[in-house]
N, C-alpha and C positions, 0 to 999 in steps of 0.2 A: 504494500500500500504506500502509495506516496502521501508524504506528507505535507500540506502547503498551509501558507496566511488564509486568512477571511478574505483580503484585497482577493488573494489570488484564486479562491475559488470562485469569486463575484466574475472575474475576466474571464475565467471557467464558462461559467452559465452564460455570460453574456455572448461567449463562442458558440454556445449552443442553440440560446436564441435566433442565431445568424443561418446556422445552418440545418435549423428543424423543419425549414421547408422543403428544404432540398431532399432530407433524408425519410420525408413523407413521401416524396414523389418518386424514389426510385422504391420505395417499401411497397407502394399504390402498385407501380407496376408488376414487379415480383408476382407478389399476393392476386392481380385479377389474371397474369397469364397461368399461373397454377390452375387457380378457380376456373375462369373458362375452358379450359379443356377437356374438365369433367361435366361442366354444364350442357356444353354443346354435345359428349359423347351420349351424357345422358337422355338426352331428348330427341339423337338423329341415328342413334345406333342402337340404343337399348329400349326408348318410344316411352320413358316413363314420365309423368307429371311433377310437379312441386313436393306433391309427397310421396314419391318414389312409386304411385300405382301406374298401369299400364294408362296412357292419354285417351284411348278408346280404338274400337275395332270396325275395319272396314264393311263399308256396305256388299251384303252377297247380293242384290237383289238384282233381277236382270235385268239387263241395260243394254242399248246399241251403241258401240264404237265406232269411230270411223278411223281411217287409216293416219290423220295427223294425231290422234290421241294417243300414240304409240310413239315408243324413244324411238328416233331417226333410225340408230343402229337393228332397232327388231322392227322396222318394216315387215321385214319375210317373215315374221307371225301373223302379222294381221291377215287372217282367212277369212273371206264373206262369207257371210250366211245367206246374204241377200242383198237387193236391190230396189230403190224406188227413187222416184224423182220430185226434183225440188227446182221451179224457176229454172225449167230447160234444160237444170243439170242430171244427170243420171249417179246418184250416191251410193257406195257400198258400204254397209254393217258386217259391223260383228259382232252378235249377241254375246255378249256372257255374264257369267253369275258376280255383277257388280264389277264395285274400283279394287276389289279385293280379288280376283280371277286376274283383272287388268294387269296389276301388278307379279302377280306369282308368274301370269304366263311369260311373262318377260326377265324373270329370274331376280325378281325384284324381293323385299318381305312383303311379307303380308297378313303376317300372324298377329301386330300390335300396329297402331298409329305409329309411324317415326317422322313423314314430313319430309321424306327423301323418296323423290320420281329422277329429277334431272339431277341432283344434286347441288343445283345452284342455291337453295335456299340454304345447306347446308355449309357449302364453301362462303357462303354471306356472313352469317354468323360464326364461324369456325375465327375469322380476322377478328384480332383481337381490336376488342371494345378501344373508341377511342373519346378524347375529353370532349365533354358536355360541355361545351361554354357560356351555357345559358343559365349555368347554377354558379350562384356566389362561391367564390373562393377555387372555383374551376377544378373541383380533386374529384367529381363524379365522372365515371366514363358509361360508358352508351353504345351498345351496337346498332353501326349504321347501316342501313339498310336501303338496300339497290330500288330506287323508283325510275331508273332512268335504261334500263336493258330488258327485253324481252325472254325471262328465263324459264318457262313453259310453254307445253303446249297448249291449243284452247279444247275447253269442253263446253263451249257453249254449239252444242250438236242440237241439230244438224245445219245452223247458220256455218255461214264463212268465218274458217278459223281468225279467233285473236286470243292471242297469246296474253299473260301476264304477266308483270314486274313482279320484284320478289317484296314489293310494300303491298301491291292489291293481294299476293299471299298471307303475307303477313291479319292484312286488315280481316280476310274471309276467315283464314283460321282461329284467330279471337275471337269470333263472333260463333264459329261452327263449337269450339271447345273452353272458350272463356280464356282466361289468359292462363291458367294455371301452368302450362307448358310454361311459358316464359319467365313466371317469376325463378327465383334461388329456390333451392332446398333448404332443408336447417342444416343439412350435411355440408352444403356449399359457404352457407354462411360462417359456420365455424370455420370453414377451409380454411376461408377468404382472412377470417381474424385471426386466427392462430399465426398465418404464414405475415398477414402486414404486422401484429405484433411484432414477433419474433425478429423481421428485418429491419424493423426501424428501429427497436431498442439497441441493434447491433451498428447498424451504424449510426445513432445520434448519443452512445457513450461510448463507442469505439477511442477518439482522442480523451477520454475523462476518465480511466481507469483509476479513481481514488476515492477517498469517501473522504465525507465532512466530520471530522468529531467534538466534542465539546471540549478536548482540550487543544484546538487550534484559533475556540475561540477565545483565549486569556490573552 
């Protein structure tokens, strides 16, 4: 333990005061790139909500396809079942047992909600959260999310495909499941605190290795 004056522990703290913002911000970051990795695995790989239950299960119920509603690459799945015309066009279906067949035939899951078709809603959120500048003191960060790229396909069948952004994803899936996918777990939250404790205590008394005692103050 080193030993110092009262002066000298006062230029101590006041070293500290100087540099407790800095060593909040790199503790911020540490702690949310931990945390989001398990968030994002949580909700696009494993399909479970805020409190760790499954998000919810797809529709069996039958439905007609058409051949944009399928990933580009499995085209060659899409088989007709049939044909009928729409405004001089002649359209092909494919029936099947709902969004939950859609995705299995294409080697996708389909056993739980996860929110991954193209993967783009998932590589959105995957990039780590960045500052919120719209919140006092700028230390919240925020996943931002793509309004401006085309990263589905449309299922507004049998009109003329249009595609969504991954914000009108966003807004339909909140509304289909609530938010509960998006908020933290309590699992995440500890994460999140354990790891920004733990890195900020180390570096905002990394240069202060001493302690004050009452005989430095005579």
């Amino acid at each position: 333990m080193m030993r110092m004056t009262l002066y000298d522990f006062i230029v101590a703290l006041e070293s500290q005061v100087r540099y407790i913002d800095d060593a909040a911000e790199i503790a911020l970051e540490a702690a949310s790139k931990t945390t989001h990795s398990f968030y994002v695995s949580r909700i696009f790989e494993y399909g479970l909500d805020d409190e760790l239950n499954p998000i919810g299960t797809y529709s069996t119920r039958k439905t007609n396809f058409f051949r944009w509603n399928f990933l580009p690459k499995n085209y060659n799945k899409f088989k007709p079942s049939g044909y009928f015309s729409e405004k001089g066009r002649t359209l092909a279906y494919m029936t099947l047992n709902g969004y939950k067949q859609l995705k299995a035939i294409q080697g996708l899951r389909s056993d739980t909600v996860n929110f991954t078709y193209t993967g783009a809603l998932k590589r959105n959120f995957s990039q780590m959260p960045k500052k919120a500048n719209a919140y006092k003191g700028n230390k919240r960060r925020a996943v931002v999310i793509d309004n401006s790229t085309i990263s589905n396909p449309s299922w507004d069948t049998p009109k003329i495909p249009r595609g969504k952004t991954n914000t009108n994803k966003v807004i339909k899936l909140t509304q289909q499941y609530r938010s509960m996918f998006i908020k933290h777990s309590s699992q995440e939250k500890h994460m999140f605190a354990s790891h920004f404790n733990r890195r900020f205590i180390q570096l905002n008394f990394q240069k202060t290795k001493w302690e004050l005692t009452t005989s430095d103050l005579r």
